[in-house]
Residue frames as a rotation matrix with the C-alpha (Angstrom) as fourth column:
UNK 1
-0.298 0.457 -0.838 74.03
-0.946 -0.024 0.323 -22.59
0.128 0.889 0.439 -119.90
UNK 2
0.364 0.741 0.565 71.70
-0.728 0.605 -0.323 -25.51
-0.581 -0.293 0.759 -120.33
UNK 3
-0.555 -0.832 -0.021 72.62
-0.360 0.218 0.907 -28.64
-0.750 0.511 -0.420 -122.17
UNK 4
-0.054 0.404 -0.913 71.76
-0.923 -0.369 -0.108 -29.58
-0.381 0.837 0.393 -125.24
UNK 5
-0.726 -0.463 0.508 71.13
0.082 0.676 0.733 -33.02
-0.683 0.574 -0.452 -127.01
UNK 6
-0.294 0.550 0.781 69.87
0.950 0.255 0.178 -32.69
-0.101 0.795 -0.598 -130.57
UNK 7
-0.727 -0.157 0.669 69.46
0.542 -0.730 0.418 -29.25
0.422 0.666 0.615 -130.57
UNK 8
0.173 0.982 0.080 66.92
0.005 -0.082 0.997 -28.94
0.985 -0.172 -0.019 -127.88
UNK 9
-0.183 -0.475 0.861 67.41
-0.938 -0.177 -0.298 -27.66
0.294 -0.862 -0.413 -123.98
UNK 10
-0.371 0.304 -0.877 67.29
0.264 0.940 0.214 -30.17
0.890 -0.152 -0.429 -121.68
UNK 11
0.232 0.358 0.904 65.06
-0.770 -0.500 0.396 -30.54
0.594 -0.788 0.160 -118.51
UNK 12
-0.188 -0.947 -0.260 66.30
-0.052 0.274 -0.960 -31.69
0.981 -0.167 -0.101 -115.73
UNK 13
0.446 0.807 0.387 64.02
-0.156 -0.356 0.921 -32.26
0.881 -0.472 -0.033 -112.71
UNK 14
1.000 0.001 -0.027 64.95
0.027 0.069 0.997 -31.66
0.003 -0.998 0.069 -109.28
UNK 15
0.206 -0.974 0.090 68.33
-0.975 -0.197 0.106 -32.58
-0.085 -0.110 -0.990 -108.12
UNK 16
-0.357 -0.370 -0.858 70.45
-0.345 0.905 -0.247 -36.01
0.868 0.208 -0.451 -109.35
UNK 17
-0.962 -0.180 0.207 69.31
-0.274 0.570 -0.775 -39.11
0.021 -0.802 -0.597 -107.09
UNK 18
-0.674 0.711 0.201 65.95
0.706 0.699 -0.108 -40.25
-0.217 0.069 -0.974 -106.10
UNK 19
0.376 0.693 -0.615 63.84
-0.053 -0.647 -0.761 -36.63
-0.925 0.319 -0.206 -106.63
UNK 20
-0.518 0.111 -0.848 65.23
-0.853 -0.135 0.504 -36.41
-0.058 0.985 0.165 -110.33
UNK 21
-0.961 -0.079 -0.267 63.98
-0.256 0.630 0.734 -39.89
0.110 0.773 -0.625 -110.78
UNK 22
-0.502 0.850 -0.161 60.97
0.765 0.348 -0.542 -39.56
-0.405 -0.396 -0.824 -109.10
UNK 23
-0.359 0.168 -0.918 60.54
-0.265 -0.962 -0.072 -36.53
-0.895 0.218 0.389 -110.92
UNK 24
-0.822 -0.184 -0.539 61.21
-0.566 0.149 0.811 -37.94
-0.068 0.972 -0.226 -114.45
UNK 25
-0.877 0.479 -0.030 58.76
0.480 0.873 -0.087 -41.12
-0.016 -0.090 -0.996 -113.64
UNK 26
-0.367 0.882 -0.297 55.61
0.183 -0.245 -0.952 -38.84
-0.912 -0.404 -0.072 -112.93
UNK 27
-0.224 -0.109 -0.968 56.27
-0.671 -0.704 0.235 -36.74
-0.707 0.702 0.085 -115.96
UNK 28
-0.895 -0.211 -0.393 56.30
-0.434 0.612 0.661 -40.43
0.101 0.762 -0.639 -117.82
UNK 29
-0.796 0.604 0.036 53.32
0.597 0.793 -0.120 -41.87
-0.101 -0.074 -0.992 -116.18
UNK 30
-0.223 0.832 0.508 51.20
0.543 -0.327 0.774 -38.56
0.810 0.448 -0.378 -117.19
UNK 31
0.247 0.565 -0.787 50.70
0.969 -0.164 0.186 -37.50
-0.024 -0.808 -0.588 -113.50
UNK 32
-0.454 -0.485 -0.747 53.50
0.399 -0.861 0.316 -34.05
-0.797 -0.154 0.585 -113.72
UNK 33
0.302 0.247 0.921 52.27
0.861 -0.486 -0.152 -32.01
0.410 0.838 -0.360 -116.45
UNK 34
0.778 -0.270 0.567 53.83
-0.174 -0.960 -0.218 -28.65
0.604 0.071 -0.794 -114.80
UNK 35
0.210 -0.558 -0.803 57.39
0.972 0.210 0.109 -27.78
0.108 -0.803 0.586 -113.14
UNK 36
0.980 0.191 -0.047 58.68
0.195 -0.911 0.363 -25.09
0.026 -0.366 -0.930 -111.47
UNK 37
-0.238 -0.964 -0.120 62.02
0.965 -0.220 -0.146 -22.96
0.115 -0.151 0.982 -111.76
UNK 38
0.581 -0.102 -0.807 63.43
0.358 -0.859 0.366 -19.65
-0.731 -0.502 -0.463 -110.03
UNK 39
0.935 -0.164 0.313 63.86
0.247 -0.331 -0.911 -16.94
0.253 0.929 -0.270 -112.77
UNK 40
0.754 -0.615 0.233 67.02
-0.654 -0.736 0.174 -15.56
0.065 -0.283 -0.957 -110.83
UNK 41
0.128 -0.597 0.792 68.66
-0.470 0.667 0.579 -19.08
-0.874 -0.446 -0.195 -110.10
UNK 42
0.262 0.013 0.965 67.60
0.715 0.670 -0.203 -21.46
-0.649 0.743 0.166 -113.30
UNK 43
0.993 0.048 0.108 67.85
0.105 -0.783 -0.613 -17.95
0.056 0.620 -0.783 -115.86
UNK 44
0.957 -0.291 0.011 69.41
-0.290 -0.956 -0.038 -15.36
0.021 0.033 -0.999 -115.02
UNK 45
0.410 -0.717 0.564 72.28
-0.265 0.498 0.826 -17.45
-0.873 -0.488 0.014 -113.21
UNK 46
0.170 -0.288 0.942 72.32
0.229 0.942 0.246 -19.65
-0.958 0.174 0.226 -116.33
UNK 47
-0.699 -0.294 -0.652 72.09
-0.452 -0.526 0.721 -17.19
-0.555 0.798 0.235 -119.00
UNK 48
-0.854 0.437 0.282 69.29
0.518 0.766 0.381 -19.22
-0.050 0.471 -0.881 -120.16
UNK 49
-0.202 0.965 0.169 65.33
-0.937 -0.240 0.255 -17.42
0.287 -0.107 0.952 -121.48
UNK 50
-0.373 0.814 0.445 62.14
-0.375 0.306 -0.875 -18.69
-0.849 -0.493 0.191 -120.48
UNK 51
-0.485 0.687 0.542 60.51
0.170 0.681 -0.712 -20.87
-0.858 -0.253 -0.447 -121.77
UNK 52
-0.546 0.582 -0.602 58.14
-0.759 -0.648 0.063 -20.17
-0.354 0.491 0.796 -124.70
UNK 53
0.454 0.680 0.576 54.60
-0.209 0.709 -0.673 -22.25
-0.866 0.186 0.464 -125.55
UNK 54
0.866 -0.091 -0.491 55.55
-0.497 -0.062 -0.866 -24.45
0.048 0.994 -0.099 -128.39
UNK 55
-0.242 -0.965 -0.101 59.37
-0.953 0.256 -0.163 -25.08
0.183 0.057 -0.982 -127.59
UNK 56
0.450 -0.220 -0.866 60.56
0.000 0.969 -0.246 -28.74
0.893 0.110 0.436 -127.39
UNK 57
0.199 -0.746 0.635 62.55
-0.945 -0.318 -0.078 -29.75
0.260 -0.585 -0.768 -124.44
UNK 58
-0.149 -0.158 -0.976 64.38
0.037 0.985 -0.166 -33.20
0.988 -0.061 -0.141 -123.96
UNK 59
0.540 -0.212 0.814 63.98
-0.838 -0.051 0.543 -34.61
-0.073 -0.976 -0.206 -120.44
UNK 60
-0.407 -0.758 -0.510 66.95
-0.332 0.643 -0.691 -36.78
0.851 -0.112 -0.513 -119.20
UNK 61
0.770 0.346 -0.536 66.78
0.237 0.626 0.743 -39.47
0.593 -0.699 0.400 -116.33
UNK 62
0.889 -0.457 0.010 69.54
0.200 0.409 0.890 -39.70
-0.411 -0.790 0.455 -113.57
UNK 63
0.194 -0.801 0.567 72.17
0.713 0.512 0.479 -40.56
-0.673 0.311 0.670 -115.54
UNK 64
-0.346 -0.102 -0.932 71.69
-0.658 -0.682 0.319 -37.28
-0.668 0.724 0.169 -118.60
UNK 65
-0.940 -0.321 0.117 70.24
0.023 0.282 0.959 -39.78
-0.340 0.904 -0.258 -120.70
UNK 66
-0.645 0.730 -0.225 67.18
-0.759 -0.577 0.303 -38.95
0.091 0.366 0.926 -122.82
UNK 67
-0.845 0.399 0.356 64.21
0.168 0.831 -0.531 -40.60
-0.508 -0.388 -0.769 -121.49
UNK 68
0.023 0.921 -0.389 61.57
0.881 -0.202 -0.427 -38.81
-0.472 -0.333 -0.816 -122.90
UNK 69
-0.881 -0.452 0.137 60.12
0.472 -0.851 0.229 -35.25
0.013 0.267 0.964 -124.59
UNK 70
0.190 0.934 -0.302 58.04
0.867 -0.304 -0.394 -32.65
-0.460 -0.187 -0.868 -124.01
UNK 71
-0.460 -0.013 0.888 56.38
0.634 -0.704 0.318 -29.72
0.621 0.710 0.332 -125.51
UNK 72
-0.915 0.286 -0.286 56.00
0.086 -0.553 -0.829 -26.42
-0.395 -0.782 0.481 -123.33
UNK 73
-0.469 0.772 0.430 52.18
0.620 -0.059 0.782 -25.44
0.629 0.633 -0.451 -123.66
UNK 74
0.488 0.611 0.623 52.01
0.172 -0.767 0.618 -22.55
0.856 -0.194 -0.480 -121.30
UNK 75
-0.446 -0.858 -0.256 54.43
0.724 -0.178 -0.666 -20.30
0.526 -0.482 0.701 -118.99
UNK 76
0.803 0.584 0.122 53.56
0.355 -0.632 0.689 -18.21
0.480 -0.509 -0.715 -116.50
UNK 77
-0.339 -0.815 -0.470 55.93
0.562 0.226 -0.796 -16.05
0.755 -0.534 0.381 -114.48
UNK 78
0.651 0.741 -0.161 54.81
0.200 0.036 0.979 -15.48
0.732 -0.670 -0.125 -110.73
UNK 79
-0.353 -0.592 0.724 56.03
-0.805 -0.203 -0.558 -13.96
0.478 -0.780 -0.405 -107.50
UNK 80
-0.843 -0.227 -0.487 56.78
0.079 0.845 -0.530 -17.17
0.532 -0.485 -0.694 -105.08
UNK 81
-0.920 0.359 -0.159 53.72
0.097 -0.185 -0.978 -16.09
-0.381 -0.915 0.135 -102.78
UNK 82
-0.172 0.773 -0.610 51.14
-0.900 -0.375 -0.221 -16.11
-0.400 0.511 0.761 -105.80
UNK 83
-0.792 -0.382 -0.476 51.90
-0.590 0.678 0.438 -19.22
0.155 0.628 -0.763 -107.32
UNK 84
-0.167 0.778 0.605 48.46
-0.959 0.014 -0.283 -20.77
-0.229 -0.628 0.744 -107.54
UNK 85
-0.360 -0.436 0.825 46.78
-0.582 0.796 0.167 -23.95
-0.729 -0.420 -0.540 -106.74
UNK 86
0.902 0.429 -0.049 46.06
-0.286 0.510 -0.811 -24.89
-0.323 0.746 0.583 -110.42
UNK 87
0.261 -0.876 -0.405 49.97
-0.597 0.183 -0.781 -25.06
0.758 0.446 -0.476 -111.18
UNK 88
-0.130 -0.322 0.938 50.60
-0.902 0.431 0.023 -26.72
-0.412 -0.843 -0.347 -107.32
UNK 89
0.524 0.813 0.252 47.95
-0.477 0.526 -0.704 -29.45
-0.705 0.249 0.664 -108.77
UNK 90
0.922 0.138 -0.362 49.54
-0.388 0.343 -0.856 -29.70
0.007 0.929 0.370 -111.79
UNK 91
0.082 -0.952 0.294 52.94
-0.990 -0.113 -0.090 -30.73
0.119 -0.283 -0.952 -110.46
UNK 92
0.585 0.715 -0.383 51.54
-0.441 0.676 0.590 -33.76
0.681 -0.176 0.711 -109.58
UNK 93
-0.358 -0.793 -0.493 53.30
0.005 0.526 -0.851 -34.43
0.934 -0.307 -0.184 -106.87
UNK 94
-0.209 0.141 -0.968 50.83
0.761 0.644 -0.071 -34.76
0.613 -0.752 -0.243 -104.04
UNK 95
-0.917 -0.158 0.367 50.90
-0.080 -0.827 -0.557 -31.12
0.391 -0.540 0.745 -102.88
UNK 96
-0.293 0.956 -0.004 47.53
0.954 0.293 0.066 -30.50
0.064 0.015 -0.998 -100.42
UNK 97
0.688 0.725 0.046 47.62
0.694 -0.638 -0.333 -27.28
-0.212 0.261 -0.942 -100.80
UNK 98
0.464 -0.642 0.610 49.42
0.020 -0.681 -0.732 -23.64
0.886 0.352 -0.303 -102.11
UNK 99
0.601 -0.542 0.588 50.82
-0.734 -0.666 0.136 -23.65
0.318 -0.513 -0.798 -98.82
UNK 100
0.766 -0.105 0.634 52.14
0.134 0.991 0.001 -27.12
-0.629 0.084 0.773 -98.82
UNK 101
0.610 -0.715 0.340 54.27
0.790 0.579 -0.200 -26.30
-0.054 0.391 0.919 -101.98
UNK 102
0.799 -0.340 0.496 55.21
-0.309 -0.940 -0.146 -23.08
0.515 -0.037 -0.856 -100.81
UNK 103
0.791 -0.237 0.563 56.76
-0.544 0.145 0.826 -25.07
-0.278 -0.961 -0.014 -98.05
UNK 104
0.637 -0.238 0.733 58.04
0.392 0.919 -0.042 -28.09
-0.664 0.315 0.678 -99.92
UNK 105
0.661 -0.492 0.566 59.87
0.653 0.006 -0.757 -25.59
0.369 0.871 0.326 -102.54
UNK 106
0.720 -0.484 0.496 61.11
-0.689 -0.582 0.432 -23.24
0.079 -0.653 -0.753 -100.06
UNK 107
0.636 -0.517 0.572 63.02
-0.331 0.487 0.808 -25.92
-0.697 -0.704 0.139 -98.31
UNK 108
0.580 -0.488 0.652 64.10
0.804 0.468 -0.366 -27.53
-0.127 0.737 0.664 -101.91
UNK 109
0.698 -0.411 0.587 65.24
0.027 -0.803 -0.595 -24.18
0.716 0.431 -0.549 -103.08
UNK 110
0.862 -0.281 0.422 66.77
-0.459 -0.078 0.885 -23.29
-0.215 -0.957 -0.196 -99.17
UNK 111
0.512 -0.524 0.681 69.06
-0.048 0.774 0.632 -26.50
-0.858 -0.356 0.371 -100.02
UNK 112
0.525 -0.376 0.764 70.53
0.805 -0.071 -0.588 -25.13
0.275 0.924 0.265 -103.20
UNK 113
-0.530 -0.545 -0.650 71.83
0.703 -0.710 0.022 -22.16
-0.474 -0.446 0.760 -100.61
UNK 114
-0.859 -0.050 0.509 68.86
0.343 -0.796 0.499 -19.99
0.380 0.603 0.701 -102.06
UNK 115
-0.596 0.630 -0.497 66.50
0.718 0.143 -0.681 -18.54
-0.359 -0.763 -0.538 -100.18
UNK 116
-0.422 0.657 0.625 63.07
0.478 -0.425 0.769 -17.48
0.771 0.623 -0.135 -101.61
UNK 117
-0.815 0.483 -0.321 60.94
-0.220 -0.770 -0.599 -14.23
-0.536 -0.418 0.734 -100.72
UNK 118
-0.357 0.834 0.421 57.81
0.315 0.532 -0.786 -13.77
-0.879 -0.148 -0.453 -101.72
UNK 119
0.270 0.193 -0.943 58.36
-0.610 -0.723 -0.323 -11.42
-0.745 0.663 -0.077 -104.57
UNK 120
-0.660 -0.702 -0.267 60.95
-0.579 0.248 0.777 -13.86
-0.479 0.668 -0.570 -106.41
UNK 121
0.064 0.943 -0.328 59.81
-0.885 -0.098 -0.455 -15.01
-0.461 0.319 0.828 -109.39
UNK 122
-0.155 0.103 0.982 58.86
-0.001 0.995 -0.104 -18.32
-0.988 -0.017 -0.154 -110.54
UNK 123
-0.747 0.057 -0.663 58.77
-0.664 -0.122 0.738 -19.37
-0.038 0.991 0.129 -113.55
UNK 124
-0.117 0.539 0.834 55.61
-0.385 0.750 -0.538 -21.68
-0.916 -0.384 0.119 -113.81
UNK 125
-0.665 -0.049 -0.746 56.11
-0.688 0.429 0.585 -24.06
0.291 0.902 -0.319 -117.28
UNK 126
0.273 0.569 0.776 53.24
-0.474 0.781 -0.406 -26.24
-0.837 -0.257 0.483 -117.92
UNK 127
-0.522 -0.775 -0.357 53.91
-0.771 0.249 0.587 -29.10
-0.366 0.581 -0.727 -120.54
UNK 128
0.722 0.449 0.525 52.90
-0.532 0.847 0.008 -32.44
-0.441 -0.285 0.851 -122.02
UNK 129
-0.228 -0.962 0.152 54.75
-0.400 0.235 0.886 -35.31
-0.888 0.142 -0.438 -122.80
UNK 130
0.172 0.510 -0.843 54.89
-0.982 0.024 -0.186 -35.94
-0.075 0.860 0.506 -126.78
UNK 131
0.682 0.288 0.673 54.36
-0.407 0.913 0.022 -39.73
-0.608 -0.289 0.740 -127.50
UNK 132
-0.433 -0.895 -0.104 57.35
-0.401 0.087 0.912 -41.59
-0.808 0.436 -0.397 -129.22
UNK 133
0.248 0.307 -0.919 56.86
-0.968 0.107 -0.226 -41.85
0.028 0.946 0.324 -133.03
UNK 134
0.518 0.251 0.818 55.80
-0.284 0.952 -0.112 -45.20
-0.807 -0.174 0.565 -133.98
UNK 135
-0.560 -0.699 0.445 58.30
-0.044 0.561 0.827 -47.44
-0.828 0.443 -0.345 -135.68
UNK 136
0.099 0.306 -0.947 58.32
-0.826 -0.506 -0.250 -47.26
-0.555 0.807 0.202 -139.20
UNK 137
0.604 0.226 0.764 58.05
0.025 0.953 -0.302 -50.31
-0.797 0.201 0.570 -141.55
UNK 138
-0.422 -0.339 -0.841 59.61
-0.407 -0.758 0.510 -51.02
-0.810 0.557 0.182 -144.31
C-alpha cells in the first residue's frame, strides 16, 4: 500500500537519491507533466488502483516530505511496446525518441529485479502541478 499524508496517495518518483530528486524538480519547474508506472509492480504488487482523472496526489521529495501537488488529468494503460511518443515527450525528461524510453525504462525497471515484455502494462498518468494557495490575510 501507498502512503498517505492528508488523506491523499503519495507519488513518489523514481527511486530515493538523485533520480527521485531530479524527478520531483522537473515536475516543479513545469517540464514533467506525465510519469510512468508498471500495473503489475506499482498495483497489483501494492494493492493499490489506478489512477483516476481528477484524483489529487501529494508528491514528496527525497526525504517523504511534501513538496508539492498534483492533479491526475488523464491515464492511459498501455502494453510497454506501445507506449507513445506524446507520453515519452511528456515525461520531460529528455527522451529522443519511443525507443530511447523504451530503453531508459527497461533498464530502470531491470534494476528493481523486473523485467519488462512488451505486453506488460504501463500505466501512463498524465498530471499538472496545482499552484500553492495564496496566503490569506487577515
Amino acid at each position: 500500500m501507498w502512503p498517505r499524508i492528508d488523506g491523499l496517495r503519495v507519488l513518489e518518483l523514481g527511486t530515493p537519491g538523485e533520480l527521485r530528486t531530479k524527478l520531483t524538480e522537473l515536475v516543479l519547474a513545469g517540464t514533467k507533466t506525465a510519469t510512468a508506472g508498471l500495473l503489475p509492480l506499482d498495483y497489483e504488487a501494492e494493492g493499490e488502483q489506478v489512477e483516476h482523472v481528477g484524483e489529487h496526489l501529494v508528491l514528496v521529495d527525497d526525504t517523504g516530505a511534501r513538496v508539492g501537488e498534483i492533479r491526475v488529468t488523464r491515464v492511459e494503460l498501455t502494453p510497454f511496446a506501445q507506449v507513445s511518443w506524446e507520453f515519452a515527450k511528456a515525461e520531460g525528461e529528455g527522451f529522443t525518441s519511443t525507443a530511447d524510453w523504451q530503453e531508459t525504462h527497461r533498464r530502470y525497471w531491470a534494476g528493481l529485479g523486473y523485467e519488462v515484455k512488451a505486453d506488460t502494462t504501463v500505466v501512463c498518468l498524465w498530471f499538472t502541478l496545482i499552484p500553492p494557495a495564496a496566503p490569506t490575510t487577515p
